[in-house]
Legacy VTK file of the C-alpha trace (Angstrom):
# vtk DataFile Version 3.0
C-alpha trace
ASCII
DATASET POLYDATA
POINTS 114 float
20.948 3.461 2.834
17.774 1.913 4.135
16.340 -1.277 2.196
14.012 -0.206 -0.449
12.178 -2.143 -2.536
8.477 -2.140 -3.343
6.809 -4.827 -1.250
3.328 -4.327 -1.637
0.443 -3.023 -4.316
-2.631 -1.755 -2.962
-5.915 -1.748 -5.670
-8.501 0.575 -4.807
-12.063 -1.033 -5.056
-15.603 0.106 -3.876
-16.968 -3.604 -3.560
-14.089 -6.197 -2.496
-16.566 -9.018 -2.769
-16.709 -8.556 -6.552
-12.930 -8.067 -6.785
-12.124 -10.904 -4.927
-14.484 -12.538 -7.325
-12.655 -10.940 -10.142
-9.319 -11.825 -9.585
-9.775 -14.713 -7.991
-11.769 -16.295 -11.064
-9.087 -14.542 -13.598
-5.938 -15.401 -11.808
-6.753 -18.265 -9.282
-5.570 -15.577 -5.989
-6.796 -16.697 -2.803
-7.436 -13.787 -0.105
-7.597 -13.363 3.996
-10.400 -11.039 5.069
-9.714 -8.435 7.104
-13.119 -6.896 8.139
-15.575 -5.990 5.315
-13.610 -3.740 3.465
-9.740 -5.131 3.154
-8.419 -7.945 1.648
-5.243 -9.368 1.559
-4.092 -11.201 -1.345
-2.504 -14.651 -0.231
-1.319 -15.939 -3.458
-0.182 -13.325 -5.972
3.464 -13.553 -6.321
3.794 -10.142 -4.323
2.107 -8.702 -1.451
-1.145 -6.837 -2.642
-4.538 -5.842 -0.789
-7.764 -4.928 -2.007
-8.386 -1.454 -0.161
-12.710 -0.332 -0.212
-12.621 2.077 2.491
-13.212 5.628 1.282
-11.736 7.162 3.939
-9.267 5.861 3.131
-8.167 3.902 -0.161
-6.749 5.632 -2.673
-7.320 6.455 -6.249
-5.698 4.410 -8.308
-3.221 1.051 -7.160
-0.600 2.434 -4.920
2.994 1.009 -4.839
4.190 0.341 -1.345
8.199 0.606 -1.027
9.619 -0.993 1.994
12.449 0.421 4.463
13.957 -0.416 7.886
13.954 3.889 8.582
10.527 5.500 7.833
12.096 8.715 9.553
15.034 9.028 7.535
13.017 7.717 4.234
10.264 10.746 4.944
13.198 13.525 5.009
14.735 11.843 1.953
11.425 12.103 0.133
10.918 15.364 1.130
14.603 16.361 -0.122
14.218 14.789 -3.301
11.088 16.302 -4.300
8.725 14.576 -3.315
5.360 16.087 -1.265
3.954 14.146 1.856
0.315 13.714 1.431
-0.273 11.476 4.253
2.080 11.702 7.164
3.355 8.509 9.119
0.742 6.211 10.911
0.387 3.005 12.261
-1.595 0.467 10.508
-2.015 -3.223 11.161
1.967 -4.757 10.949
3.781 -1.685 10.990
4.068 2.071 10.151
3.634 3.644 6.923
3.537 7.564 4.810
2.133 8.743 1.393
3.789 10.447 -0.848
3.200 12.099 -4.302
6.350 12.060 -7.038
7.098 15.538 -8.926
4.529 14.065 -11.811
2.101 13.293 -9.400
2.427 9.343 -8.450
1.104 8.580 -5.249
3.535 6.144 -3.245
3.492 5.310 -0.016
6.827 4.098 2.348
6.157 1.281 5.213
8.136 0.037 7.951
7.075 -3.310 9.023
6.599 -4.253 13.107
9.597 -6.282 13.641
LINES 1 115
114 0 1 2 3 4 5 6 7 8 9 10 11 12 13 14 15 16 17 18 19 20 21 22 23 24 25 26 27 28 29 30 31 32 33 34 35 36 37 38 39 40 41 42 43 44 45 46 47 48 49 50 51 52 53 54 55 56 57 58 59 60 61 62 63 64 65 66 67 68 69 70 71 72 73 74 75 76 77 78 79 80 81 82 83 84 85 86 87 88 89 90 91 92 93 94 95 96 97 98 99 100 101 102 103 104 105 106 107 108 109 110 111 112 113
């Protein structure tokens, strides 16, 4: 089976000025800017980004699970249950999918560039 494990939380926001402000101020996090409308969170204890574009953030945080076979992972989801909502892409690092669970969690699966 392919490593899974979540590796990443992604908060939706509509202003990540005043998030970084937020959490930054409430949990000491430090964050790298990427462009006006991402942030990565340096300092949390796991992964996490602040997500403020509407096309596409999502609605509420969204648990990133990591595997080394986003092909075989997709089909498993799919077998399992699960519905695709956002089929793979390539984002900044590697590849990733969206998924929602039978109760209507969205997830989404990401393969890291090696």
């Amino acid at each position: 089976m392919p490593r899974n494990q979540i590796s990443y939380v992604e908060f939706p926001a509509t202003d990540v000025v005043a998030m970084k402000t937020f959490y930054g101020e409430l949990f000491g996090w430090t964050f790298l800017d990427f462009g006006d409308d991402y942030a990565a969170v340096e300092s949390g204890g796991l992964e996490a980004g602040i997500n403020a574009d509407p096309a596409s953030r999502s609605k509420a945080p969204l648990v990133m699970l990591e595997t080394s076979d986003i092909t075989a992972m997709l089909t498993r989801v799919q077998t399992a249950g699960g519905t695709i909502t956002v089929p793979i892409f390539q984002y900044p690092g590697g590849r990733r999918f969206h998924f929602v669970d039978p109760n209507g969690n969205e997830l989404a699966v990401i393969q890291p560039d090696v």
